[in-house]
C-alpha positions in Angstrom: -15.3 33.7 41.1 -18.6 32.5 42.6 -20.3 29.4 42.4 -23.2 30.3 40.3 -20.3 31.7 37.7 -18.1 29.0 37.5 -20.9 26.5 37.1 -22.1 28.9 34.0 -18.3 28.4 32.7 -18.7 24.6 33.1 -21.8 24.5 30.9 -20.5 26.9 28.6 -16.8 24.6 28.5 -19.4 21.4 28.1 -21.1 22.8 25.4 -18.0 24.1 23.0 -16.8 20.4 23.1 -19.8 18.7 22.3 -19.9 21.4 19.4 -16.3 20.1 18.3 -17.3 16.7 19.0 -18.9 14.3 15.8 -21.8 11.6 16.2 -19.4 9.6 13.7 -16.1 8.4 13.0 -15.4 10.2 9.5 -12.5 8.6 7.2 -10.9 10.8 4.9 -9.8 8.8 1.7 -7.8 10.1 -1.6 -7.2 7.6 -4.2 -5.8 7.3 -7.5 -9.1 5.7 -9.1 -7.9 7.2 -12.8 -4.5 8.3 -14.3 -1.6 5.8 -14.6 -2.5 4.3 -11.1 -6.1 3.9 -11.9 -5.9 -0.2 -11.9 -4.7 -0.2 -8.5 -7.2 2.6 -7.3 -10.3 1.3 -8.2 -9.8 -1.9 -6.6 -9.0 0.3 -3.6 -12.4 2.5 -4.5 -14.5 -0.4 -4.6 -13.2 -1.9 -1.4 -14.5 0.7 0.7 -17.9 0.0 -0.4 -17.1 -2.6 1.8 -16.6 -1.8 5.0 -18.7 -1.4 8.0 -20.8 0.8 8.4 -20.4 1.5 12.1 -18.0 0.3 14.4 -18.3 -0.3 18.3 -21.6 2.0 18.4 -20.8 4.7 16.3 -21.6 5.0 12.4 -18.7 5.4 10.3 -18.8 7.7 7.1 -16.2 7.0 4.2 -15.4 10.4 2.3 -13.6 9.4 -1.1 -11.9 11.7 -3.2 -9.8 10.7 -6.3 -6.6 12.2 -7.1 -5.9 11.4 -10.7 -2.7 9.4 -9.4 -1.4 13.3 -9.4 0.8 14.6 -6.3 -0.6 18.1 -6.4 -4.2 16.5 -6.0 -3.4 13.8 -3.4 -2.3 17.0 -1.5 -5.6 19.3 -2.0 -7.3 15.8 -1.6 -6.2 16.0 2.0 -6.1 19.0 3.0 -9.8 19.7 2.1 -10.7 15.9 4.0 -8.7 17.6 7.2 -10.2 21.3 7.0 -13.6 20.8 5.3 -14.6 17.4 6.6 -13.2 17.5 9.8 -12.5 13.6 9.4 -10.6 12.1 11.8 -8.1 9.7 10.1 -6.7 10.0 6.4 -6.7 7.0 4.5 -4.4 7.0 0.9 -2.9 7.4 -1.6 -2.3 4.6 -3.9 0.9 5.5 -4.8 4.1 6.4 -2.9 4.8 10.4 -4.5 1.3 11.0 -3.3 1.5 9.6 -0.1 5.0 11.1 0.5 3.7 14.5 0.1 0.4 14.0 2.4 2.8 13.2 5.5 3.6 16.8 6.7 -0.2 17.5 6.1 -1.1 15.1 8.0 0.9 15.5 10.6 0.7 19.4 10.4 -3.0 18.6 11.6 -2.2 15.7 14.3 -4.6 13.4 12.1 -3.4 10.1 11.3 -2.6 8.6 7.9 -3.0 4.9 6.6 -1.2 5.2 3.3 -2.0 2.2 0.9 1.4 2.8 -1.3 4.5 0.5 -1.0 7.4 2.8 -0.2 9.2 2.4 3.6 10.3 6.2 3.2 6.8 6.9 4.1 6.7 5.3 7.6 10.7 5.2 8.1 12.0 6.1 9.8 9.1 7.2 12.7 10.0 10.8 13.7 7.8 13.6 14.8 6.0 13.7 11.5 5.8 10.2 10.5 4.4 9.5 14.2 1.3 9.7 12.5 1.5 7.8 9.7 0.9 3.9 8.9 0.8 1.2 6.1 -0.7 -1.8 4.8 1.4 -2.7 1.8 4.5 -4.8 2.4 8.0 -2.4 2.8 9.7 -2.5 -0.7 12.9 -4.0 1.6 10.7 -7.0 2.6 10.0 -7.4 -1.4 13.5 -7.0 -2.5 14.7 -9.6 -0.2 12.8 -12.2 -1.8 13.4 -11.2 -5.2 17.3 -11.7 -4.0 16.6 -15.0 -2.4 15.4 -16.2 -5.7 17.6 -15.1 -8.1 20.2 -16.4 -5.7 18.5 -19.8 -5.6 17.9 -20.1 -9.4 21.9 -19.0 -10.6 21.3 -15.2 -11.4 24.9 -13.5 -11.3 24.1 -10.3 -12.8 20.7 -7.8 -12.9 19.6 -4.9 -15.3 17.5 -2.7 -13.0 14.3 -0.6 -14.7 12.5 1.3 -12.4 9.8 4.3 -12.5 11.7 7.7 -12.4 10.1 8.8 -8.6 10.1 7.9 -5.2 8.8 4.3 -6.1 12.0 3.5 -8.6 14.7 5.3 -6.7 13.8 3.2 -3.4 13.5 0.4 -4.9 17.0 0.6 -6.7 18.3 1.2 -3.4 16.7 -1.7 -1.4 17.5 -3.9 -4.4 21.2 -3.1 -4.5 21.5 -3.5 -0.6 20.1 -7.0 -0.5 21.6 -7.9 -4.2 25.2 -6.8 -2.6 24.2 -9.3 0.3 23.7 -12.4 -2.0 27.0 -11.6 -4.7 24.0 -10.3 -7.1 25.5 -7.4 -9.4 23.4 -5.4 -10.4 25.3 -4.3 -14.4 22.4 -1.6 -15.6 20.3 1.0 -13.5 17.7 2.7 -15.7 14.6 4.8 -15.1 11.0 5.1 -17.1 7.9 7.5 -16.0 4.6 6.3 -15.6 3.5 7.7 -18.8 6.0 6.6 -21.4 4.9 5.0 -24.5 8.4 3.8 -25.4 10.9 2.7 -23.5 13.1 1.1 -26.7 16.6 2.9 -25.4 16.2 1.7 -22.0 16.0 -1.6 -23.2 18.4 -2.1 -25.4 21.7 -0.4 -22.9 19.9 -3.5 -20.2 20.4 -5.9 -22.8 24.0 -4.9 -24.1 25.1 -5.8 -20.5 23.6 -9.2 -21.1 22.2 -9.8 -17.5 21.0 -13.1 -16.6 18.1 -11.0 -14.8 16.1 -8.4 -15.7 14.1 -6.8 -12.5 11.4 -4.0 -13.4 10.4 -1.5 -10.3 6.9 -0.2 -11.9 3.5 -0.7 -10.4 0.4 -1.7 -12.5 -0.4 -1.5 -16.1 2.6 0.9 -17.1 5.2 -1.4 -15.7 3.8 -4.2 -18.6 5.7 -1.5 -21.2 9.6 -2.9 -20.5 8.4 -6.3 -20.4 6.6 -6.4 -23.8 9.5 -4.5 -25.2 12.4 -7.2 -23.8 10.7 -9.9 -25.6 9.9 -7.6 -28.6 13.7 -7.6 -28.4 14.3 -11.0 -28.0 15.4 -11.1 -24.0 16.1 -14.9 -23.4 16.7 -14.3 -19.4 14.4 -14.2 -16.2 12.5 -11.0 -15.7 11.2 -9.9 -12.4 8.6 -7.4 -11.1 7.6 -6.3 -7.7 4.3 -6.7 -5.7 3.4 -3.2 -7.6 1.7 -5.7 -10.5 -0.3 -8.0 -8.5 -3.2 -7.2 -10.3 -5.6 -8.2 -13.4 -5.2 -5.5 -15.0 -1.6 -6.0 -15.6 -2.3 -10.1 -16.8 -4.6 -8.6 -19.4 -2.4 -5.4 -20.8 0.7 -7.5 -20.4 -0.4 -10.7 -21.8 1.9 -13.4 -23.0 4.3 -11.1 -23.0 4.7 -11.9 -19.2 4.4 -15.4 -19.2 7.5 -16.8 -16.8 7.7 -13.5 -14.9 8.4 -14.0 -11.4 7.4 -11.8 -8.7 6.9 -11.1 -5.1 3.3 -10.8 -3.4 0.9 -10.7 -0.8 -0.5 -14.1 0.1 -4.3 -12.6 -0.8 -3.0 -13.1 -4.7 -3.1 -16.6 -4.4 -4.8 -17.3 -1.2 -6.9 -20.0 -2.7 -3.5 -22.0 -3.1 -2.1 -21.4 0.5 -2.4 -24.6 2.4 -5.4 -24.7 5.1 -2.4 -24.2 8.3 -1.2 -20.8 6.4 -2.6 -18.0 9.4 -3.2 -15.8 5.9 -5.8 -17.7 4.2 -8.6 -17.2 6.5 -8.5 -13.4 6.0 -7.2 -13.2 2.9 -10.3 -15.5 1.6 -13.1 -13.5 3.3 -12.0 -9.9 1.7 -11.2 -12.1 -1.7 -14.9 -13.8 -1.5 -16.6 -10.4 -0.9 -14.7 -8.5 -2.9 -15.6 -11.0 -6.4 -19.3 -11.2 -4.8 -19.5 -7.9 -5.2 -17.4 -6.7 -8.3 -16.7 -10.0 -9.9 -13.3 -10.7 -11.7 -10.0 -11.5 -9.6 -9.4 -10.0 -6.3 -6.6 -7.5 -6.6 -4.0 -7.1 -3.6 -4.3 -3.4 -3.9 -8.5 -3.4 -2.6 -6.5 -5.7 -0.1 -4.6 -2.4 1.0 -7.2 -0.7 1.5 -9.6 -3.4 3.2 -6.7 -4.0 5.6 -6.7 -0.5 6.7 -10.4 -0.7 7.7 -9.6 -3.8 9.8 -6.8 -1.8 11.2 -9.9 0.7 12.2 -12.0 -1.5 13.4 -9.2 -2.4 15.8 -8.3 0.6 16.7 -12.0 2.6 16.6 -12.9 1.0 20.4 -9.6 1.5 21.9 -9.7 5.3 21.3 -13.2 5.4 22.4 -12.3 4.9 25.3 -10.6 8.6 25.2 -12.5 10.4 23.1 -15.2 11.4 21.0 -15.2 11.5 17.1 -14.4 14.9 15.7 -11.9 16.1 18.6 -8.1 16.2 18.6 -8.1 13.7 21.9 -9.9 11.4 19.9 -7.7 11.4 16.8 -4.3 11.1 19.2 -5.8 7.8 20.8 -6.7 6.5 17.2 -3.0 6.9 16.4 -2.1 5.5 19.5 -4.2 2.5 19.3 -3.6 1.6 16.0 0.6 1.7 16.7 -0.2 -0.7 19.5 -1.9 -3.4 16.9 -0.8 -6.6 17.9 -1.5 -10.0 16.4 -4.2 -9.2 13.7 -4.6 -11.0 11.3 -5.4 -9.4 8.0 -5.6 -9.9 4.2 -1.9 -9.9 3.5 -0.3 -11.3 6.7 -0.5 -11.1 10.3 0.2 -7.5 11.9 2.5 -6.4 14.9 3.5 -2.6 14.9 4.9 -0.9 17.6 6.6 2.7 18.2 9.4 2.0 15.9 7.3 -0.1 13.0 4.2 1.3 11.7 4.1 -1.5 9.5 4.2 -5.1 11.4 4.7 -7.3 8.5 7.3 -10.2 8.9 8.0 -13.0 6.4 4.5 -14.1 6.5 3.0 -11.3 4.4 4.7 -12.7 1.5 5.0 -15.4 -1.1 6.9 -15.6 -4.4 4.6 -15.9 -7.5 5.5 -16.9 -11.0 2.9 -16.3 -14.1 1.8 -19.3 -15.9 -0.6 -19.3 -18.1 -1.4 -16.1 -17.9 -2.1 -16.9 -14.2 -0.9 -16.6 -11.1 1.1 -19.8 -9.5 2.0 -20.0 -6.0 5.7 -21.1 -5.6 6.1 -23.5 -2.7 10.1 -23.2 -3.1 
């Protein structure tokens, strides 16, 4: 090969990557914005509106789909954000059966994947496929432990378990009894609702013939407000629990008095306004919380916290891979993933984050606080 034709080849090699090669970091984001999940999802929506607009020199697109809190959509969602739009990270879905069945997508594609949903079965363990995926919301595990600690520290002996019938309920029933088992809990009923019940009147009443002292409900937003209301329809005198899946407004106002006394597990950003000045939380959690009701008004939900912790997980990470690549090219979506698994130390809305090649998540007893409703708001516990 001579010299004139080799430098032709050069060119021609130069040329095909700048081709491949994007001006801008494009995220690719599904969220459930209506169906059951919707009053998680908009929060999420509107968050986005948010962000930065470039990061470390180059201007950042946000590409949002919704997917109607449906599996099948979340899944043509990204597929058409990875083969369309070319972006070069995936950010969603809201809830875990979505984001469970992006994760061979995703990692079909080598683009990486900031899910927003609760579920550790998404990140856990990190194989091959999950190698490219990461989270913001606390592991279910992390939740259930403090539920335990409580119930242990306010008498509970025996449980009645309600949880969604998918991926969100089934984990949870199995972190729950793991930790439960740990603290001499016994869990005496195990039954299962979907997301779009109107009724849930049989369930109920088999949880209250084994007369638990505890009643813990595995839902997330509004539709997990149906099993409350209908245990005090029916007269439940005991302590009802839900997880971090109902930190939201929309649940106070569909669930009502009905939920007054209901304990819970959260992120910090739900009552950041309460953490004490020395809390390492309260500093992020109150600048997303002040923009956020700037911008939208209401009460900050910790669901647009989800999503605004992923953008400060980009923002992170966006430099790093820079230094490797270019937006729009496979090198440059590797060191994204690659930068973002070595975040260390960054504070974010709903705790402080250290991940590594074995935790995509980072979270440690900082990310959460225990939260009971009282007067139809909610009240930091400080024991």
């Amino acid at each position: 090969m001579n010299v004139k034709r080799a430098s032709l080849l050069a060119i021609a090699a130069a040329a095909l990557v700048a081709g491949t090669a994007s001006a801008q970091v494009k995220v690719g984001v599904t969220v459930s914005a209506t169906g059951p999940a919707a009053s998680l999802g908009i929060p999420e929506k509107n968050t986005f509106t948010l962000m930065p607009k470039e990061i470390a020199g180059k201007k950042v697109e946000y590409i949002i789909l919704d997917d109607a809190s449906d599996t099948t959509t979340a899944v043509k969602n990204t597929r058409k954000l990875i083969s369309e739009d070319k972006v070069d990270v995936v950010v969603g879905s809201t809830v875990t059966p979505n984001s469970l069945a992006m994760v061979d997508i995703v990692a079909e594609n080598e683009t990486p994947m900031i899910t927003m949903a609760a579920s550790a079965r998404i990140i856990e363990p990190v194989d091959a496929k999950r190698a490219w995926v990461f989270k913001t919301p606390q592991n279910d595990s992390h939740m259930a432990t403090a539920i335990a600690e409580h119930m242990g520290n306010s008498g509970v002996k025996t449980v009645a378990f309600i949880g969604f019938a998918d991926a969100y309920g089934d984990s949870w029933a199995q972190e729950f009894a793991k930790v439960a088992d740990m603290r001499k809990i016994k869990v005496v009923a195990n039954e299962r609702f979907a997301r779009t019940d109107t009724s849930v009147t049989g369930q109920v009443l088999k949880m209250m013939g084994s007369n638990p002292d505890a009643v813990l409900i595995a839902g997330s937003g509004t539709p997990a407000a149906l099993p409350a209301k209908t245990l005090k329809e029916r007269g439940y005198k005991g302590k009802i629990y839900q997880t971090h899946g109902v930190a939201n407004p929309d649940f106070l106002r569909v669930c009502g008095k009905d939920c007054e006394g209901t304990f819970l597990p959260a992120g910090p950003l739900l009552v950041a306004d309460q953490l004490p000045d020395s809390n390492p939380v309260k500093k992020p959690a109150m600048t997303y919380k002040t923009a956020y009701e700037k911008a939208f008004g209401g009460q900050v939900s910790t669901f647009g916290g989800h999503a605004w912790d992923a953008g400060l997980i980009l923002q992170h990470a966006v430099p790093e891979a820079l230094k490797k690549g270019q937006p729009g090219t496979k090198e440059f979506r590797k060191a994204l993933r690659d930068a973002m698994e070595q975040t260390r130390n960054l504070p974010v809305s709903h705790g402080i984050m250290n991940m590594s090649a074995t935790d995509h998540l980072g979270f440690d007893q900082r990310s959460r606080v225990m939260v009971q409703i009282v007067d139809g708001k909610w009240k930091l516990l400080t024991k």
